[in-house]
C-alpha positions in Angstrom: -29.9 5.3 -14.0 -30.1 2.7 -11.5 -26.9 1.3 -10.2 -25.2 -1.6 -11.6 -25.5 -5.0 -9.0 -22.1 -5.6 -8.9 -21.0 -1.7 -8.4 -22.6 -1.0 -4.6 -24.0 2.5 -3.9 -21.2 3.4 -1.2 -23.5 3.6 1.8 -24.5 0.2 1.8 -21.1 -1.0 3.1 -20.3 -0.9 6.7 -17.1 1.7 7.2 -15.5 -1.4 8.2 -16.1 -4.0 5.4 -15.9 -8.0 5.4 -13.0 -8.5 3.3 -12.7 -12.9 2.7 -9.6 -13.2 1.2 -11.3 -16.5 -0.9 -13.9 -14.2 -2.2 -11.8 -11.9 -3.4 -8.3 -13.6 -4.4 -8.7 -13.5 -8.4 -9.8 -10.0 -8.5 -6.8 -9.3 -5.9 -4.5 -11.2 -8.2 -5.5 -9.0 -11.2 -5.5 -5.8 -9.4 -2.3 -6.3 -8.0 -0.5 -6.4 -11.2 -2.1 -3.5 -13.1 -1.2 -1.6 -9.6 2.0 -2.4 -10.9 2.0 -1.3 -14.2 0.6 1.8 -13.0 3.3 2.5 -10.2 6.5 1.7 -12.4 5.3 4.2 -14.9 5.6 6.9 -12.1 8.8 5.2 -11.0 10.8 5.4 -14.2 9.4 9.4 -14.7 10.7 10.4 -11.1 13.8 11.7 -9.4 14.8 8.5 -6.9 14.1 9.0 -3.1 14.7 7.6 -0.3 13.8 4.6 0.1 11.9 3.8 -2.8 9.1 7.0 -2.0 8.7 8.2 -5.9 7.2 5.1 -6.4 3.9 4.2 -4.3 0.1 5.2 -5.3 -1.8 7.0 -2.0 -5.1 6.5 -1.0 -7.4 9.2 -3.1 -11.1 10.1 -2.6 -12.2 7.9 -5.4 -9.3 4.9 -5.4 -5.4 4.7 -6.0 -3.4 7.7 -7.5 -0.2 8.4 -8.6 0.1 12.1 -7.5 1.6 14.4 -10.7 4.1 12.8 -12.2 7.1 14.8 -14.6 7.1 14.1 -18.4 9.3 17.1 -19.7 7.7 20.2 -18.6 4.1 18.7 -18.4 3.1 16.1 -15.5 0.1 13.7 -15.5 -1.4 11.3 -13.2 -2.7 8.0 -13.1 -6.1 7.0 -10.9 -7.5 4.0 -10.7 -11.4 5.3 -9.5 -13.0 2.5 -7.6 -16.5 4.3 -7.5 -16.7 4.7 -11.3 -14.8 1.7 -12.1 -12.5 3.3 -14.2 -9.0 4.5 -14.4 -8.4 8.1 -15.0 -5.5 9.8 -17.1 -5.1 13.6 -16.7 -2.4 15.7 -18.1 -1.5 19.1 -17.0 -2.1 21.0 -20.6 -6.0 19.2 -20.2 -6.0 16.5 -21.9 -7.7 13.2 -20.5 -8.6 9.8 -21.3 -10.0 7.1 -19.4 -9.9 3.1 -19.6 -13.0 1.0 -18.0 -11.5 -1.4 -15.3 -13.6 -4.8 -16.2 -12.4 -8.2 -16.5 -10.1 -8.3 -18.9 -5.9 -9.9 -19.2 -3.1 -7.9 -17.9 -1.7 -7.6 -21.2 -4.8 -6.4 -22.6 -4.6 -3.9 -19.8 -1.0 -3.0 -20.7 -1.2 -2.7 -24.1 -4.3 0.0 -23.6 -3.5 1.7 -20.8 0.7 2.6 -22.8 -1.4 3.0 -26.4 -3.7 6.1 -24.2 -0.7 7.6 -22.8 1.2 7.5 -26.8 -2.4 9.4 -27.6 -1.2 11.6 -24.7 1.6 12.5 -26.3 3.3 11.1 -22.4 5.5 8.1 -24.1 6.6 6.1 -21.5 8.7 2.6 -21.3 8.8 0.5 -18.3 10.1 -2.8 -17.2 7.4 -5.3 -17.7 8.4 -8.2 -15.2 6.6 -7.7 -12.2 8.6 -7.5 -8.8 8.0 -8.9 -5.6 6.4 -12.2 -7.2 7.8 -15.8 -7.7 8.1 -17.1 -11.6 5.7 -13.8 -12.8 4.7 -13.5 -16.0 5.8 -10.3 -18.3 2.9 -7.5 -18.0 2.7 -7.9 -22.2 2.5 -11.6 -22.2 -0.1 -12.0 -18.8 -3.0 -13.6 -20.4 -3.3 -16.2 -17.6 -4.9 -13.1 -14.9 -8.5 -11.2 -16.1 -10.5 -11.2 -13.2 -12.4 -8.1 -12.0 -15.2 -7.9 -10.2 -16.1 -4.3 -9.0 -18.0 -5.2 -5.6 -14.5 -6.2 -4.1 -12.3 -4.2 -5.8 -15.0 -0.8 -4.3 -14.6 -3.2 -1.3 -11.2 -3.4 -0.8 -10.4 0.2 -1.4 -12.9 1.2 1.3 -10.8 -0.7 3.8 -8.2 1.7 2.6 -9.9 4.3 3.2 -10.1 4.0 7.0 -6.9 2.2 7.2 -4.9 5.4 5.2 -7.2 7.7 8.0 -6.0 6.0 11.0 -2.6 5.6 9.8 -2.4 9.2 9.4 -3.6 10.2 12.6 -0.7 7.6 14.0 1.9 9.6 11.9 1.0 13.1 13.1 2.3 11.8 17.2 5.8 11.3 15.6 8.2 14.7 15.3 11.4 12.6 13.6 11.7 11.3 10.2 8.5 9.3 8.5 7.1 8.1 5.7 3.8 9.4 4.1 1.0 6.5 4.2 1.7 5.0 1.1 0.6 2.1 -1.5 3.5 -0.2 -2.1 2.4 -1.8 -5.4 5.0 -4.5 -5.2 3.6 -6.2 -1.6 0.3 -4.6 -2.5 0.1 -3.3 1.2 -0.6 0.3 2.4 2.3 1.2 4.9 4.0 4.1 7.1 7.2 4.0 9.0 9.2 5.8 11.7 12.8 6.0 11.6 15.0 6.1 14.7 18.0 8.5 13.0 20.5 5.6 13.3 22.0 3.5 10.3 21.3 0.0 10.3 23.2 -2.9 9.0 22.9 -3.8 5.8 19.8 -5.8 4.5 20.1 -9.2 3.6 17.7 -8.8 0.4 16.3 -12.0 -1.0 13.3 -10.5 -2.2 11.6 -12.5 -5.4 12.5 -10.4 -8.3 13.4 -7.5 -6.2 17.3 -6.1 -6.6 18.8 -6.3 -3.4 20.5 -3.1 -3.3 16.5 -1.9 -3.9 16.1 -3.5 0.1 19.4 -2.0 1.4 19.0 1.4 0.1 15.5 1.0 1.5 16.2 -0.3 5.0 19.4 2.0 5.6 18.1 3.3 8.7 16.6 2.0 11.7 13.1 1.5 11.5 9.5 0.3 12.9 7.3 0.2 10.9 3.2 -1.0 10.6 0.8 -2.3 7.4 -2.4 -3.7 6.3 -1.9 -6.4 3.6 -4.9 -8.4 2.2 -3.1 -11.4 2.6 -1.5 -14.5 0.7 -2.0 -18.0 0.3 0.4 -18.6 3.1 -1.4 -15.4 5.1 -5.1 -16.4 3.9 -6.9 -13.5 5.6 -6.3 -9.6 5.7 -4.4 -8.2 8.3 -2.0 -5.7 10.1 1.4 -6.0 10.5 4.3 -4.2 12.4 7.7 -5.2 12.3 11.5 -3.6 13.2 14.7 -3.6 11.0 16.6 -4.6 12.9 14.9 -6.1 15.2 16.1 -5.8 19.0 16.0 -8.5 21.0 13.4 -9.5 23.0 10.8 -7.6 20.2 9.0 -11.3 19.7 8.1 -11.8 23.3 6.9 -7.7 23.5 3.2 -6.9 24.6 1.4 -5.6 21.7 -2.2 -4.8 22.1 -4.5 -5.9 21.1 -5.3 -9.2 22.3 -5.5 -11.1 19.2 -2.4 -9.3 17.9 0.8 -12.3 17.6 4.5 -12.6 16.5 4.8 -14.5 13.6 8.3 -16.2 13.5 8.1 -17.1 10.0 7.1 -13.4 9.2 9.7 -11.4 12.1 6.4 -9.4 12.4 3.6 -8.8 14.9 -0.1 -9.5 12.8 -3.3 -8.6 13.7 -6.0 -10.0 11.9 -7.9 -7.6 10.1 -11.7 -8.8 11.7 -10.0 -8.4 15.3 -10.4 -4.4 14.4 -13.0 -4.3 12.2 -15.5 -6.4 15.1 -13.8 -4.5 18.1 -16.2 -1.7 19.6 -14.2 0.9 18.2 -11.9 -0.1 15.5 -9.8 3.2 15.4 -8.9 2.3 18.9 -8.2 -0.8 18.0 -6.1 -0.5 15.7 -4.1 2.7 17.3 -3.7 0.3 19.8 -1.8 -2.4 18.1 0.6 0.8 15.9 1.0 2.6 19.5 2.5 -0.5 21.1 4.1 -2.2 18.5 6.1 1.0 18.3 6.7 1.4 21.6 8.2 -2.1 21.6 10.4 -1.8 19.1 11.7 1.5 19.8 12.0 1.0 23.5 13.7 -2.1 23.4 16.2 -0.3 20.3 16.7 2.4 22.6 15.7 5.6 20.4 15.5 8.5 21.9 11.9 8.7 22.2 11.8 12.2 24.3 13.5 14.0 21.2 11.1 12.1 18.4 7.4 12.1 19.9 5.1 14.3 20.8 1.3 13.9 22.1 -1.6 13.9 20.0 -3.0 16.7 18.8 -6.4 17.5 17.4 -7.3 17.7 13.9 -6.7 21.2 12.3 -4.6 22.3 15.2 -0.8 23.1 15.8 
């Protein structure tokens, strides 16, 4: 059957996609809190680590998935398919079900998605106030956000797609301690960080509806780390971001490439709009350019011992 209008064949889009943040905000707004429902179910079914890692989605062929997650001496997982428009439950005795992603409230979304899982025989319980938002509504009681429109949303996950490849390629030139490239649900930004070795002082927290020993535990270390976030009202257009906790001095006035890349003193963070890489005649350069030596800024002027944590690139499929 012929495709639907709003559901793009995949080859239509450019690797690098517009992605207007006005076009797209309701849809965003939506998305962002069923990511949320979706990633504190794997939260409250995993062992903690570091940092908060048991609880991001990753970048899958087809959308955002959870990975397996425990229940007992089963696991499931939870993908929302961006392709197909719908979001997949699979448990590891066989059993399935799947839920259409269409416009439709959060707590319609909620109730669904916890009634599939009962079917599953995969109870679950979860907080429902969402984190990392000022004056949210409970996931049960969100009848207020019910926008989806599948263009953006296949749209949006593209952008992931080459974001979560580049990102990777950026990770492999580190030899210390980093992060996989992960989905933080809560900012709704994909993200990977390197860590120096050394403690840092604690964090001040202040995050909306975000417990600050969450932040501490999560910036205990030295870091530098890089994102891509769509954006916000105050940020109204996608972009990447690299930033240092705790930030050495001298880190605002650093040279990070490229051009268009700019310290934000509201922010403490470096941002480069996302059209300054997706125009540029190569955006994987582009983009390496600004994680390479936002890096290097940060963890020159820190003073980490760089000979004992990097190494060169290496190609693909080699040691």
């Amino acid at each position: 059957m012929p495709p639907s209008p709003s559901s793009p064949e995949p080859s239509v889009q450019p690797a690098w996609p517009e992605l207007p943040l006005g076009e797209w905000k309701d849809t965003y707004a939506t998305l962002h809190l069923w990511t949320q429902i979706v990633g504190k179910i794997r939260l409250v079914q995993s062992p903690w680590l570091n940092h908060s890692w048991h609880v991001p989605l990753y970048v899958s062929a087809r959308g955002l998935a959870t990975s397996a997650i425990p229940h007992g001496t089963r696991s499931f997982e939870v993908e929302f398919d961006f392709i197909d428009h719908c979001l997949q439950l699979r448990s590891s005795d066989g059993r399935t079900a799947t839920m259409p992603l269409r416009p439709r409230p959060v707590a319609d979304f909620y109730q669904e998605l916890f009634a599939r899982l009962a079917d599953l025989d995969l109870p679950v319980k979860i907080n429902t106030m969402p984190n990392e938002m000022v004056a949210p509504l409970p996931f049960d009681q969100d009848h207020v956000h019910a926008s989806y429109d599948p263009a953006h949303a296949h749209r949006f996950w593209q952008v992931l797609v080459q974001v979560d490849r580049v990102f990777k390629q950026f990770r492999a030139a580190f030899l210390g301690k980093s992060s996989p490239v992960h989905f933080f649900w809560g900012a709704f930004d994909l993200a990977v960080t390197r860590f120096s070795g050394a403690q840092a002082p604690a964090h001040p927290g202040g995050i909306p509806n975000c417990p600050d020993w969450v932040m501490r535990e999560a910036y205990s270390h030295e870091v530098a780390s890089c994102g891509f976030w769509p954006g916000s009202e105050d940020l109204p257009y996608p972009a990447f971001y690299a930033y240092a906790y705790p930030e050495p001095p001298g880190y605002s006035n650093a040279a990070v490439l490229p051009a268009q890349a700019a310290y934000d003193a509201t922010l403490h963070e470096f941002i480069l709009p996302y059209d300054a890489v997706r125009t540029a005649p190569s955006p994987d350069a582009a983009l390496l350019d600004f994680l390479q030596s936002s890096y290097e800024a940060a963890a020159g002027l820190a003073g980490w011992n760089r000979a004992a944590l990097e190494r060169l690139p290496v190609p693909i499929g080699r040691p």
